[in-house]
C-alpha positions in Angstrom: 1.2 -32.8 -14.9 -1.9 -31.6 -13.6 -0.1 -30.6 -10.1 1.9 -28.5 -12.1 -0.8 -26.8 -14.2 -3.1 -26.5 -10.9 0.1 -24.7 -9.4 1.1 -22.6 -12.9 -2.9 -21.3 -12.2 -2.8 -20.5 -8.8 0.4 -17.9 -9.6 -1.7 -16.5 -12.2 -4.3 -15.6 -9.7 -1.6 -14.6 -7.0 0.0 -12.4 -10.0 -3.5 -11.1 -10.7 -4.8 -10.3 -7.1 -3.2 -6.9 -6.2 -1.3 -6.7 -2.8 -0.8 -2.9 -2.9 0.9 -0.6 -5.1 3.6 -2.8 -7.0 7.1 -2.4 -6.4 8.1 1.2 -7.9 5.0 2.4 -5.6 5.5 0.9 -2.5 9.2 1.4 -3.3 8.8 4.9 -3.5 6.8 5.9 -0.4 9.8 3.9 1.4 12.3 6.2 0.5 9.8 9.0 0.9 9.4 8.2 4.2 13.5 7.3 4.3 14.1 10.8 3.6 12.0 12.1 6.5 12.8 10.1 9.7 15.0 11.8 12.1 18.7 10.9 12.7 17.6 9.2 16.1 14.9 6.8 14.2 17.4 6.3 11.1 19.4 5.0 12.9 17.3 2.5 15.0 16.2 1.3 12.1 19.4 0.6 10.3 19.8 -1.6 13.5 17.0 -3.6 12.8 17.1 -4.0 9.3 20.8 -3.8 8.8 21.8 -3.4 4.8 18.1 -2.8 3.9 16.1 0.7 3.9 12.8 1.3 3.9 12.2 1.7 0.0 13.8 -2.1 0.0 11.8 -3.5 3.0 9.1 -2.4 1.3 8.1 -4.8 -0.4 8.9 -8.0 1.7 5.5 -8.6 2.4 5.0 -9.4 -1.4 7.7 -11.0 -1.3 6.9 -13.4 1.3 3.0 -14.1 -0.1 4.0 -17.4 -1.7 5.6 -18.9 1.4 3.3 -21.2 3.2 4.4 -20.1 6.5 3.3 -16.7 5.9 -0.2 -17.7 4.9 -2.1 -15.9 7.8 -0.7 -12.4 6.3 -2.9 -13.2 2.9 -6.2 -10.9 4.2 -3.5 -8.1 6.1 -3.3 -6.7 3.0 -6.4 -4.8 2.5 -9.3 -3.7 4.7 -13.5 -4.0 3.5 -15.7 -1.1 4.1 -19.1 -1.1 2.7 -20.1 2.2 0.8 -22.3 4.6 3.5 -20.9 2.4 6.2 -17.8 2.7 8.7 -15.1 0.6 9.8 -16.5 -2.5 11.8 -14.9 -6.0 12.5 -18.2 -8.1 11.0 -17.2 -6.6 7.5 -13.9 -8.3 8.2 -11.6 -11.2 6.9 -11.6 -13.9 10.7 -7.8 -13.3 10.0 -7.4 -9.9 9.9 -7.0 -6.9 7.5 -4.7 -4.1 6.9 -6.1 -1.5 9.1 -6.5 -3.5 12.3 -2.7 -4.8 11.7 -1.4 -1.3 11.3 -2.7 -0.8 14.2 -1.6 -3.6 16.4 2.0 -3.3 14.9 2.3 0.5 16.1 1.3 -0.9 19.3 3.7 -3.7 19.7 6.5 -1.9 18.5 6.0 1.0 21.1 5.9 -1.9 23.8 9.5 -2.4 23.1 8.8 -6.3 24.2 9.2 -8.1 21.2 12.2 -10.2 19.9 14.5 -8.9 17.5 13.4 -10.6 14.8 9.8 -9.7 15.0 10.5 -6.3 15.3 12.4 -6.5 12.0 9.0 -8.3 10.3 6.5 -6.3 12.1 8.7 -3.4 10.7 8.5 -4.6 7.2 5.3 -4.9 7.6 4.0 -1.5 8.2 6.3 -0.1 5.9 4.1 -2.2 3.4 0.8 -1.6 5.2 1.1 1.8 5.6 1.6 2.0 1.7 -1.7 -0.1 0.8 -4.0 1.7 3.2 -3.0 4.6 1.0 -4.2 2.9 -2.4 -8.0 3.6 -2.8 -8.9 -0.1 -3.5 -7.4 -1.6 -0.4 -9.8 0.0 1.2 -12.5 -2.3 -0.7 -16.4 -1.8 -1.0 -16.5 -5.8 -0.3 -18.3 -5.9 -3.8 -15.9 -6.6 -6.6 -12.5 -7.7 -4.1 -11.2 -4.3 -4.4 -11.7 -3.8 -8.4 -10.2 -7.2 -9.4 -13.3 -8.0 -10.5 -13.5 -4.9 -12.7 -11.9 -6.2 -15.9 -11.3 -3.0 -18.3 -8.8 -2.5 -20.8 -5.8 -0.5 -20.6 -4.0 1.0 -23.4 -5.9 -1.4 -25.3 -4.5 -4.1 -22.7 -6.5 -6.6 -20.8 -6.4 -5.6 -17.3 -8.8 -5.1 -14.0 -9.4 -1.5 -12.6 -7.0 -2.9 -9.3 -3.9 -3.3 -11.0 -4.5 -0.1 -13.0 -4.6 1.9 -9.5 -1.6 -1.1 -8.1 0.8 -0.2 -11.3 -0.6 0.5 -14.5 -0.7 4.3 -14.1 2.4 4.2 -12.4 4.5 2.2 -14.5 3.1 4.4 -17.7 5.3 6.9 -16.1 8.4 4.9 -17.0 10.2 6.1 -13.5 12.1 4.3 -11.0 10.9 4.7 -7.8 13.9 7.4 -6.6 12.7 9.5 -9.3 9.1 8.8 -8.7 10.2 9.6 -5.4 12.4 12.3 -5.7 9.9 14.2 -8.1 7.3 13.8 -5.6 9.5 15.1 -2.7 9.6 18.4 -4.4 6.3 19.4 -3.2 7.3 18.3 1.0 7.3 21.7 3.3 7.1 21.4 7.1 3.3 22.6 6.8 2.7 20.0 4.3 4.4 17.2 6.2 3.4 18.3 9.8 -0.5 18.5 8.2 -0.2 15.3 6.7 1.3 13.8 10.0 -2.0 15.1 11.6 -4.2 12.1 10.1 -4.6 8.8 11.7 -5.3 5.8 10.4 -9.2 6.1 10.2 -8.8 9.1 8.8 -7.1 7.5 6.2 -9.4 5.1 5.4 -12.1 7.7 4.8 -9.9 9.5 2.8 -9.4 6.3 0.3 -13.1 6.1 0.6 -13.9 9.5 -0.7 -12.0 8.9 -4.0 -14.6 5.5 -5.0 -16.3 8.2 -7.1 -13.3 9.3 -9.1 -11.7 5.8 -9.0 -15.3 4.0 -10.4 -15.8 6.9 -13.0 -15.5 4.5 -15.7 -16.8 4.8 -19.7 -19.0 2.7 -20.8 -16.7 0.9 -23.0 -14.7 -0.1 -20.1 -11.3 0.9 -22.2 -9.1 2.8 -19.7 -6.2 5.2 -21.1 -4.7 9.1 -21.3 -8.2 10.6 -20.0 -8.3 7.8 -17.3 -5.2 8.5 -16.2 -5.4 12.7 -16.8 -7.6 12.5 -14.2 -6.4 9.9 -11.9 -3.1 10.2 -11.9 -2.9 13.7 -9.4 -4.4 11.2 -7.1 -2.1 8.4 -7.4 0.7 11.1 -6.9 -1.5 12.2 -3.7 -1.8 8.8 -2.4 2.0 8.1 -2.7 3.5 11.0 -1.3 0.9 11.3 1.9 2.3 7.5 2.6 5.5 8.2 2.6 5.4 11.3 5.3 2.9 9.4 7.5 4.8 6.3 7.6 7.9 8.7 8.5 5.6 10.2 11.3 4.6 6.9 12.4 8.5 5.5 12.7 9.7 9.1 14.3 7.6 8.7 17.2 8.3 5.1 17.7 11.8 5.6 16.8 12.6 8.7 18.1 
């Protein structure tokens, strides 16, 4: 009995400890990016991940977070940079964190040298990765574990300021991520994809970091609703489409 309450707890903290944008988010930016990969990369990824696109993979890597043998992905997930600092590896999880993985991932797949079915995880993976460098508190201030710790209410809801930025916004929308998607594709022209393209990964990092301000503008009462999300929301929007056309500029020149 107590095993089993010890193990009923520990899911409530895993349910509780964001791992990116929840599954219409994440899902979203997938086909995003689906929609914008060239014939030749399309199709090298429908040999890799066979029946699955990249709306679907997306979310594997939450999918996997209660399997024991994918234990050393737990810190990949998000990357800690303190406020007025930059990126360094002492601020860092031993085991790694989102940024550096992104990083290494690109890398290997260019290499070409890995075996099929690593190339179909590390795939997954920065489908996922790409999408949670995008949401502002994955880039954390190594304060408050990336606004977990921030407990507000929403809609008269208890919550934490993470999982309003992971979901709760998102989910207020009552859209499934191809209309998320598809509503957000509206705004795509070549300039705007080809600029967006133009931004690597540190620059997306101090991107998330300028929106702390806006993303920390909390009242005093710490009740989160309409005005909350009247202001945030653009930004969510922002967050979700510029994933979605730089992980389709990531995959078109690995993929062709």
């Amino acid at each position: 009995m107590r095993c089993t309450t010890g193990i009923f707890f520990l899911l409530i903290f895993i349910a509780q400890t964001g791992f990116g944008w929840g599954q219409i988010g994440h899902r979203a930016i997938g086909q995003i990016a689906q929609w914008h990969l060239s014939k030749q990369a399309e199709a090298k990824i429908t040999r890799i991940l066979g029946p699955l696109d990249l709306a679907m993979a997306s979310t594997w890597m939450d999918e996997i977070r209660s399997d024991p043998a994918y234990d050393y992905t737990y810190t990949w997930h998000w990357v800690t940079i303190p406020t007025g600092q930059t990126y360094s590896l002492e601020a860092q999880e031993p085991s790694g964190n989102a940024y550096e993985t992104v990083q290494n991932i690109i890398t290997a797949l260019k290499t070409d040298t890995i075996s099929q079915t690593q190339e179909e995880e590390y795939l997954k993976m920065l489908v996922h990765l790409v999408g949670d460098l995008h949401q502002p508190l994955h880039v954390g201030n190594g304060q408050d574990r990336g606004g977990n710790d921030e407990r507000v209410a929403w809609m008269g809801d208890s919550s934490n300021l993470h999982r309003i930025w992971d979901s709760d916004m998102i989910n207020a929308k009552q859209l499934s991520y191809t209309e998320l998607a598809a509503y957000l594709n509206r705004r795509v022209t070549p300039e705007l994809a080809q600029q967006a393209q133009k931004a690597n990964p540190e620059q997306w990092l101090t991107e998330a970091m300028g929106l702390r301000s806006t993303v920390y503008d909390l009242p005093s009462s710490g009740r989160l609703g309409y005005d909350y999300m009247f202001k945030n929301y653009p930004v969510v929007e922002e967050q979700l489409l510029m994933a979605g056309l730089r992980l389709a500029g990531i995959l078109n020149e690995i993929y062709g």
